[in-house]
N, C-alpha and C positions, 0 to 999 in steps of 0.2 A: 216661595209661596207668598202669595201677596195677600196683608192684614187688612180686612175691610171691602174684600168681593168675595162674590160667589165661588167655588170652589171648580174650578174645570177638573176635567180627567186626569191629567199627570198632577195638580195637586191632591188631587184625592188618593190615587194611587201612595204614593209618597207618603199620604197622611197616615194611611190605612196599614201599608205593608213595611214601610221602612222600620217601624219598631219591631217588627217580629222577626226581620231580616238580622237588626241588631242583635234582638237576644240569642239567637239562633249561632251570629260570630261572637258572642262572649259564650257559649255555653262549649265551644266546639273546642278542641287542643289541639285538632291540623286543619292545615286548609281545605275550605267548606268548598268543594265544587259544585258548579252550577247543574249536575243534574240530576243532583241531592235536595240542593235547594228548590228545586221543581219541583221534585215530590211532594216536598211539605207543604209549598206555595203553590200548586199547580195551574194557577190561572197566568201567573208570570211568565215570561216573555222570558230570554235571552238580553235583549236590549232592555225591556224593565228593570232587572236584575243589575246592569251596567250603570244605568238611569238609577238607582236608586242609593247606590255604591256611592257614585259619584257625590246627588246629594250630600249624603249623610259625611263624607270626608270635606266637603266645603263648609258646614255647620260645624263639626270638630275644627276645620283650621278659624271659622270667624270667631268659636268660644274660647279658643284658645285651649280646646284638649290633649292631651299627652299624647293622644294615638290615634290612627290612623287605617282604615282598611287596606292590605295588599294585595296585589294580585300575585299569588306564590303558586308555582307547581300546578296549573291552570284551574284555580280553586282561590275564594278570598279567606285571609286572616286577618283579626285584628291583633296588631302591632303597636307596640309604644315605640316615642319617636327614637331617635338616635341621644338626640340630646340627655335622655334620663339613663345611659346604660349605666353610667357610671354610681349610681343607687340601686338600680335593680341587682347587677353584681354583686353588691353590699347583699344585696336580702338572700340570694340566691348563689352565696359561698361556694354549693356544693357542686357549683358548676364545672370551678378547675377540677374535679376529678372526674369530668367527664371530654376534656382536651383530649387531640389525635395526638398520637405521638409521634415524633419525627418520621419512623421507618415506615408508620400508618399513612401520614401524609403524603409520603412519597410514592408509594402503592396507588393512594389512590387518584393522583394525580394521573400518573401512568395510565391509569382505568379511564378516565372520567376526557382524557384527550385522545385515547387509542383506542376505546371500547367499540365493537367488545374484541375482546381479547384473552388467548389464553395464560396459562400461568407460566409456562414456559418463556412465553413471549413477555412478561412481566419480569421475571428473573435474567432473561436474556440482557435487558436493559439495566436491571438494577445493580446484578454480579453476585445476588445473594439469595439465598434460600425463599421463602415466600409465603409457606403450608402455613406459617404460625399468622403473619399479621393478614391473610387472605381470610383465616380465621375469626381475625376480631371483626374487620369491617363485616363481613356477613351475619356478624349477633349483634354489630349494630344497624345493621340493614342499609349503610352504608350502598354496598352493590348486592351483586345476586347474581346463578348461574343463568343467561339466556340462553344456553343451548351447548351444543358438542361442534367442534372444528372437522373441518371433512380433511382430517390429515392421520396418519398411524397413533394405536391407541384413543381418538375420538376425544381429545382431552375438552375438558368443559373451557367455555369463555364465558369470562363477568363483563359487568356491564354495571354502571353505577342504577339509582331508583330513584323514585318521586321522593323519598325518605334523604336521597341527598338533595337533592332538589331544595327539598326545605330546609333544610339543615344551613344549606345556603345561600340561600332566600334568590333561587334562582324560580324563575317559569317556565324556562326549558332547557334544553342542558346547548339548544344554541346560546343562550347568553353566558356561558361561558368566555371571561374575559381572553383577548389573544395575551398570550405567556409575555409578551415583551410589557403589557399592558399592568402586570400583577402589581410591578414595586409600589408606580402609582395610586391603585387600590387598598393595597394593604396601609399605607402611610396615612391614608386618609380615613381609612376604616379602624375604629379602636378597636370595634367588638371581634374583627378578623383577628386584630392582635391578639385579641385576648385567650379568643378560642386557638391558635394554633403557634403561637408565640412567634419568636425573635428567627429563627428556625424556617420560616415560611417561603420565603425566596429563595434557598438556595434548594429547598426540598422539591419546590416546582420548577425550578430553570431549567430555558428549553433545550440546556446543555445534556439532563439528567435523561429527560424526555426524549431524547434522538430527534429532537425538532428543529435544530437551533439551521440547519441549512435551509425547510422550509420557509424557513423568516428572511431569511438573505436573500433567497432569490425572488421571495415579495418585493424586500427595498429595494433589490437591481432594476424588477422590471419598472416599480414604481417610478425609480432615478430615469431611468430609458424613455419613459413619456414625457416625465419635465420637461428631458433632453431633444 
């Protein structure tokens, strides 16, 4: 906005909407999708909405604020940056008892790269029983039944949710890293350490997964163009 002219349209817009936009992602505790935010702002655009995002994340990085709008689970939240996990942690202790646990991990990995899929098909890969930790992720809403398999007995397939999505700060579950990609991720990400511990890589290797031949014959044909 430029100090000392008249006001055009996208400054006024901006002027007018961008604070209510704001209080609207501090009032919210999941990602605010845009056609919620229409409702309450109905005169806004799609691109308005984008256009106003954008702003207000340029004016927090030139103030130098902690946080930041995202775009999570095709909905905006606002975010504190990476650099303060390490205090929010501190405030928010009660966090470690809410980490997946190894076999949880591993489950859901399964789900989240093979989905949907049934439980059969889930225990087929693992070697282990399933009923109990298929149990925890559905009360944390982790995944969820999308529907029955057209094979004997009709067994249900999961399929992960917008609820994992957030959980890991994903906006679609194609941004799901490729498994050879995770070590990387993790080593760089504290907060991934924090939530799912030391444990993380080996619970998702695309060894566990029955994946690890897809990946091979990636790098073959990969190697075969160079060639």
């Amino acid at each position: 906005m430029r100090e000392g002219y008249p006001l055009n349209n996208k400054d006024l817009l901006y002027k007018t909407k961008a604070p209510i936009l704001e209080a609207l992602l501090f009032s919210s505790d999941e990602p605010l999708k845009v056609p919620r935010i229409k409702e309450i702002l109905d005169d806004l655009s799609d691109s308005d909405i984008r256009e106003i995002v954008n702003e207000l994340n340029s004016s927090y990085e030139a103030t130098g604020r902690a946080f930041r709008i995202n775009n999570i689970s095709e909905g905006y939240q606002l975010l504190s940056l990476p650099d303060f996990n390490e205090y929010i942690q501190k405030l928010f202790v009660s966090r470690q008892q809410n980490k997946i646990s190894a076999k949880a991990l591993e489950t859901l990995a399964i789900i989240a790269y093979k989905q949907p899929i049934t439980r059969s098909d889930i225990e087929e890969i693992r070697g282990v029983n399933s009923d109990g930790v298929l149990r925890t992720l559905l009360t944390k809403k982790l995944i969820t039944i999308s529907g029955t398999a057209h094979s004997p007995g009709t067994p249900y397939l999961y399929k992960t949710t917008e609820k994992f999505l957030e959980y890991f700060g994903l906006t679609s579950i194609k941004d799901l890293p490729k498994l050879k990609e995770l070590d990387e991720i993790v080593e760089a990400d504290s907060e991934i350490q924090e939530k799912f511990g030391d444990h993380m890589l080996k619970e998702v290797s695309p060894e566990i997964l029955g994946m690890q031949e897809t990946y091979e014959e990636d790098d073959e044909k990969e190697s075969s163009k160079e060639g």
